[in-house]
LOTIMAR-169569 format. One record per residue (C-alpha): residue in three letters; x, y, z. Coordinates in nm, 4 decimals, decimal comma, padded with zeros to 6 digits. Last residue first. Example, Ala and Ser with C-alpha at 12.3 -4.5 7.8 and 13.67 -1.06 7.14 Angstrom:
BEGIN
TORNU  aa       c1       c2       c3
TORNU SER  01,3670 -00,1060  00,7140
TORNU ALA  01,2300 -00,4500  00,7800
This chain:
BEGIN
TORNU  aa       c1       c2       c3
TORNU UNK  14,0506  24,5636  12,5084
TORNU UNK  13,7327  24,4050  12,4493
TORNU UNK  13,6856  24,1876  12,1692
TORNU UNK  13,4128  24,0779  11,9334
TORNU UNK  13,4807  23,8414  11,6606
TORNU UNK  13,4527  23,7251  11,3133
TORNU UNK  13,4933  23,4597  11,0431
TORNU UNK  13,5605  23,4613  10,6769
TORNU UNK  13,6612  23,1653  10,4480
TORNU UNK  13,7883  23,1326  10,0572
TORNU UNK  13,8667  22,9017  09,8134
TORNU UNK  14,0328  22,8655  09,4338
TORNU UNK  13,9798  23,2078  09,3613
TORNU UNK  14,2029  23,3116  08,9732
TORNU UNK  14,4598  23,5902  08,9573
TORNU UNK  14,6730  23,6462  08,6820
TORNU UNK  14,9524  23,9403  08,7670
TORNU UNK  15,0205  24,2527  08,7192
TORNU UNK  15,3938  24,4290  08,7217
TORNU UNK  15,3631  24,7975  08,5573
TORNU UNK  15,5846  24,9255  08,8455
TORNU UNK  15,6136  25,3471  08,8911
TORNU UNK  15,5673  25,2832  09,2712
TORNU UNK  15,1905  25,4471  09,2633
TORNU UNK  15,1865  25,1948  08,8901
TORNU UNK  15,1904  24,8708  09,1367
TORNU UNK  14,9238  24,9935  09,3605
TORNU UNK  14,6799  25,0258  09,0535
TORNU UNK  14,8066  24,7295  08,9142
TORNU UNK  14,7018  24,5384  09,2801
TORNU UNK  14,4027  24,7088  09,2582
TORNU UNK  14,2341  24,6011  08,9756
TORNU UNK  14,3672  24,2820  09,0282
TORNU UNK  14,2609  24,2021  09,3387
TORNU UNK  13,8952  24,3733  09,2212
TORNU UNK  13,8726  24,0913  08,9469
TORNU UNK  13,9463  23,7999  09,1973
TORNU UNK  13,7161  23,8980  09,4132
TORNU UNK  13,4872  23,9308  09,1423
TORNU UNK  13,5089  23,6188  08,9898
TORNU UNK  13,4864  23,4663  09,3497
TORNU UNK  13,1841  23,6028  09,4139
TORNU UNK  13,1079  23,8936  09,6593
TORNU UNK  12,8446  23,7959  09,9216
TORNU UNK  13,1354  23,6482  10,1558
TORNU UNK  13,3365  23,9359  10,2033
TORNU UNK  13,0385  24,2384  10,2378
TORNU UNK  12,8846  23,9478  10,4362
TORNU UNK  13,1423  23,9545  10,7084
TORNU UNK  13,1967  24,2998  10,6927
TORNU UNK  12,8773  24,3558  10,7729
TORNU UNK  12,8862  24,1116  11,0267
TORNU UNK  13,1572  24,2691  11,1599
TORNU UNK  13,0033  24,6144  11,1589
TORNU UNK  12,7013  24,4663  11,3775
TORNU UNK  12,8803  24,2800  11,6085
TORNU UNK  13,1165  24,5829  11,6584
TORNU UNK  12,8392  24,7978  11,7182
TORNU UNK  12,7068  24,5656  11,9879
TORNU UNK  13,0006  24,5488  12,1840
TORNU UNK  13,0198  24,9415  12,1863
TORNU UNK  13,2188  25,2564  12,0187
TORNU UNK  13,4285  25,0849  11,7944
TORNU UNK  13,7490  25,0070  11,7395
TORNU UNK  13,8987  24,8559  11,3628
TORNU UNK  14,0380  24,4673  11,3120
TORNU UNK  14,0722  24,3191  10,9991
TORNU UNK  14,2977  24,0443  10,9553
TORNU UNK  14,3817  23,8466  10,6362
TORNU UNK  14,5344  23,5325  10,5061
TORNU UNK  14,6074  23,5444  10,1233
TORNU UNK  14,7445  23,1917  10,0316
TORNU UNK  14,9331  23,1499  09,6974
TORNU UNK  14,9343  22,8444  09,5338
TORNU UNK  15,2363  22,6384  09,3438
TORNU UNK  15,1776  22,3202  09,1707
TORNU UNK  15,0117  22,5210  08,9060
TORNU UNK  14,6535  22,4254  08,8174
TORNU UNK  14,5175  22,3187  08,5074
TORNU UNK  14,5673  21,9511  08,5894
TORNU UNK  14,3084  21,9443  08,8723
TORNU UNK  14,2331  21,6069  08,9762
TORNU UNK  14,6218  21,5013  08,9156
TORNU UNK  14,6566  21,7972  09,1169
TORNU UNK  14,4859  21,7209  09,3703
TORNU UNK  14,6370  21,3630  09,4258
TORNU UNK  15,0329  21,5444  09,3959
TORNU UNK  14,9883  21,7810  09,6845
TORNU UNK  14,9395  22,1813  09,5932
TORNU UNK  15,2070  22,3569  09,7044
TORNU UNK  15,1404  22,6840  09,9207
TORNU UNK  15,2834  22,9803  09,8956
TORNU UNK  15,2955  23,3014  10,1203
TORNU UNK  15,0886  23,6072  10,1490
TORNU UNK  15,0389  23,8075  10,4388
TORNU UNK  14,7483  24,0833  10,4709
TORNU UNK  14,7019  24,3642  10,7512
TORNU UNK  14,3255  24,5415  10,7128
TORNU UNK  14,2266  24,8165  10,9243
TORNU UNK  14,5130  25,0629  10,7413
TORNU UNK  14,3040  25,0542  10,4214
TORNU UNK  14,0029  25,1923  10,6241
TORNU UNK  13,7030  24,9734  10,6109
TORNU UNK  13,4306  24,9549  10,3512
TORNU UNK  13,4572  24,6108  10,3247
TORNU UNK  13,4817  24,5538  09,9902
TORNU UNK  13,7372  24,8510  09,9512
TORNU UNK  13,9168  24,7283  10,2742
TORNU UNK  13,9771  24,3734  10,0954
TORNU UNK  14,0384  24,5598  09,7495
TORNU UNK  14,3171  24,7807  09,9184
TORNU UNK  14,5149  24,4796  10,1680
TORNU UNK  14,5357  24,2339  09,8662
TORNU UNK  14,6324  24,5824  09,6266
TORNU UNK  14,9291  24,6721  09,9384
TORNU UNK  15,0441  24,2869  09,9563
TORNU UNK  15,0695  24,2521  09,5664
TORNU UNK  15,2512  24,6071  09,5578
TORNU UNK  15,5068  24,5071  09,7711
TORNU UNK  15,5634  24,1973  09,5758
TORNU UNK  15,7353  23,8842  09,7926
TORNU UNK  15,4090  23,6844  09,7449
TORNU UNK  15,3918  23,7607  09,3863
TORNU UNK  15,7264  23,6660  09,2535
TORNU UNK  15,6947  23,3112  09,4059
TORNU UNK  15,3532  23,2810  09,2403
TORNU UNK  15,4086  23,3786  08,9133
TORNU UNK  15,0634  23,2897  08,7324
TORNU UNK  14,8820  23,3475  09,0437
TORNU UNK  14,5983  23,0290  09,1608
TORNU UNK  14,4625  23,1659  09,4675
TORNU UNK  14,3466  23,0791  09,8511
TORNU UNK  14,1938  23,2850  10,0005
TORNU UNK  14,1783  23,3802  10,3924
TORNU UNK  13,9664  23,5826  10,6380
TORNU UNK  13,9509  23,7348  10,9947
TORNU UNK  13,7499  23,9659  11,1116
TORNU UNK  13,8391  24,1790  11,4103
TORNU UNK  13,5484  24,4168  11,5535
TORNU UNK  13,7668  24,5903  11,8669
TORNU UNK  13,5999  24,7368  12,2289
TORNU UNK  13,8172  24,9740  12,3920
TORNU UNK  13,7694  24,9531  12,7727
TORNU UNK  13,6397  25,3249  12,8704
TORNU UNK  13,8422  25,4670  13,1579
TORNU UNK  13,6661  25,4963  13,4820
TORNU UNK  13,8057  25,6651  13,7876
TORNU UNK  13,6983  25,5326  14,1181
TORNU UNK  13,4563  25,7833  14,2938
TORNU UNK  13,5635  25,9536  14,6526
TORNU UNK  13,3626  25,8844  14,9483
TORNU UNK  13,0479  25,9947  15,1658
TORNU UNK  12,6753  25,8575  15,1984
TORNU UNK  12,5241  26,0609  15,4397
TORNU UNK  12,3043  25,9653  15,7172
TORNU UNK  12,5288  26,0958  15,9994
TORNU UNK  12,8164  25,8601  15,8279
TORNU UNK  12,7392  25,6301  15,5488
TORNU UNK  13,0635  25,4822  15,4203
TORNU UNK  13,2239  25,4808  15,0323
TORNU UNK  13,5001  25,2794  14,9103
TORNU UNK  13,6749  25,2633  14,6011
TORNU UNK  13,7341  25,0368  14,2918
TORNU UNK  13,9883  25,0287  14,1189
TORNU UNK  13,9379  25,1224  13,7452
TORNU UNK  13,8073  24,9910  13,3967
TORNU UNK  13,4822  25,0514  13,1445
TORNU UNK  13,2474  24,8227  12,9584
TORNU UNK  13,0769  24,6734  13,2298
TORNU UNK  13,0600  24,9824  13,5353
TORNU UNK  13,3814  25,0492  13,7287
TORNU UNK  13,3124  25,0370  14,1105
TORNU UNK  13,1591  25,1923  14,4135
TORNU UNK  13,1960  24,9577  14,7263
TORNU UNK  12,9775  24,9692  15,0632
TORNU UNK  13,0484  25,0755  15,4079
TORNU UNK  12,8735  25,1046  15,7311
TORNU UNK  12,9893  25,3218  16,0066
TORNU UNK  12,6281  25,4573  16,0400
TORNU UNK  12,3843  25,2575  15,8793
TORNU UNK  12,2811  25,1114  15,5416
TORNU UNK  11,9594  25,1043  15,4548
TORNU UNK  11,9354  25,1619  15,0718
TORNU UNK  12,2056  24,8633  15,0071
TORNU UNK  12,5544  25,0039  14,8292
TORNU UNK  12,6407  24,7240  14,6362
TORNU UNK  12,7912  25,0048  14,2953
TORNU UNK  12,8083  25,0377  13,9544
TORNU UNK  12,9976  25,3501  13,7589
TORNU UNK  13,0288  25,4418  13,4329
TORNU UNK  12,6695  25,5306  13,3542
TORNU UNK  12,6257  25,8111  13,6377
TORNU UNK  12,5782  25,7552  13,9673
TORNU UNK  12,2637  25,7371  14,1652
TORNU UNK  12,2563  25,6551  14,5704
TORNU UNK  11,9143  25,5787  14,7370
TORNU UNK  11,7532  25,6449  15,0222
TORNU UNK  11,7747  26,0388  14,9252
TORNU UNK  11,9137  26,1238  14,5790
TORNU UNK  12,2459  26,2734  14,4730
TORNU UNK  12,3820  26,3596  14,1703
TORNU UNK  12,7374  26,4116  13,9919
TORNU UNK  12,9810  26,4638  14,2302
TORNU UNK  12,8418  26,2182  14,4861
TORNU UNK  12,5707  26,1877  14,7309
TORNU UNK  12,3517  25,9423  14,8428
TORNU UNK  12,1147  25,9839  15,1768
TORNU UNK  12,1533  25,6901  15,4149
């Protein structure tokens, strides 16, 4: 059967263009059909095509890209000298959420941050005496698109390591930094202490 579609066609054998996949076999006969579908990577319904008079004839499904998403995920957990005033601080949440995308060179809006407390159980802190009973933990998602599987894999392990390769001292620094700086954009002077006590990163791929 001799291929033929709206965007090439070939004798013997039927091309398509990357979106698409098919089973059409290079001798199929008259009356016979085969199935031209959605490529990996993309979405659609499939569609039939059938060889008549040695043609190859149908209509092509129609392929939508599937989004592909890098999300990283991340939490720290931090001594704050007011800890029940910090979790409920706009401009805590908004510096946590600045100085994570800063490090990660990701837009501000990629990253979504919640902060709650934590008490710290009796044993530990009879280990620990300098620390309050109350912690703060900063979980953390970032998730952006991206063009392809393996460009996410790559961007979230550079995320990944952009995270993990900055030490505690400065993590703690940059939070901060920016947490005054988001404080003074509502006309606040509120900053707080902020020491790392432990953190964690890990990543993913998704597709839509």
């Amino acid at each position: 059967a001799v291929g033929s579609n709206s965007k090439s066609s070939a004798s013997g054998k039927l091309r398509l263009s990357r979106e698409f996949d098919h089973n059409c076999s290079d001798d199929l006969r008259a009356s016979d059909t085969c199935q031209i579908f959605c490529a990996h990577g993309w979405k659609g319904q499939a569609e039939n095509y059938a060889c008549w008079a040695g043609n190859l004839s149908g209509s092509l499904p129609n392929c939508t890209v599937i989004p592909v998403f890098v999300k990283v995920v991340g939490s720290a957990k931090l001594q704050v000298d007011k800890p029940e005033e910090f979790v409920k601080d706009p401009a805590a949440k908004k510096g946590v959420e600045k100085h994570i995308a800063k490090t990660s060179d990701v837009d501000e809006a990629s990253v979504n941050a919640t902060l709650s407390v934590v008490s710290v159980d009796s044993g530990r802190r009879l280990n620990m005496r300098r620390l309050a009973e109350s912690q703060v933990l900063v979980d953390y998602v970032i998730e952006q698109q991206v063009a392809s599987a393996s460009e996410a894999a790559t961007l979230g392990s550079g995320i990944t390591s952009a995270l993990v390769d900055q030490s505690d001292d400065d993590f703690s620094t940059g939070l901060m930094e920016t947490i005054l700086e988001a404080a003074l954009e509502s006309n606040s002077t509120t900053s707080y202490t902020i020491a790392v006590l432990e953190r964690e990163t890990t990543q993913q791929v998704m597709l839509g």
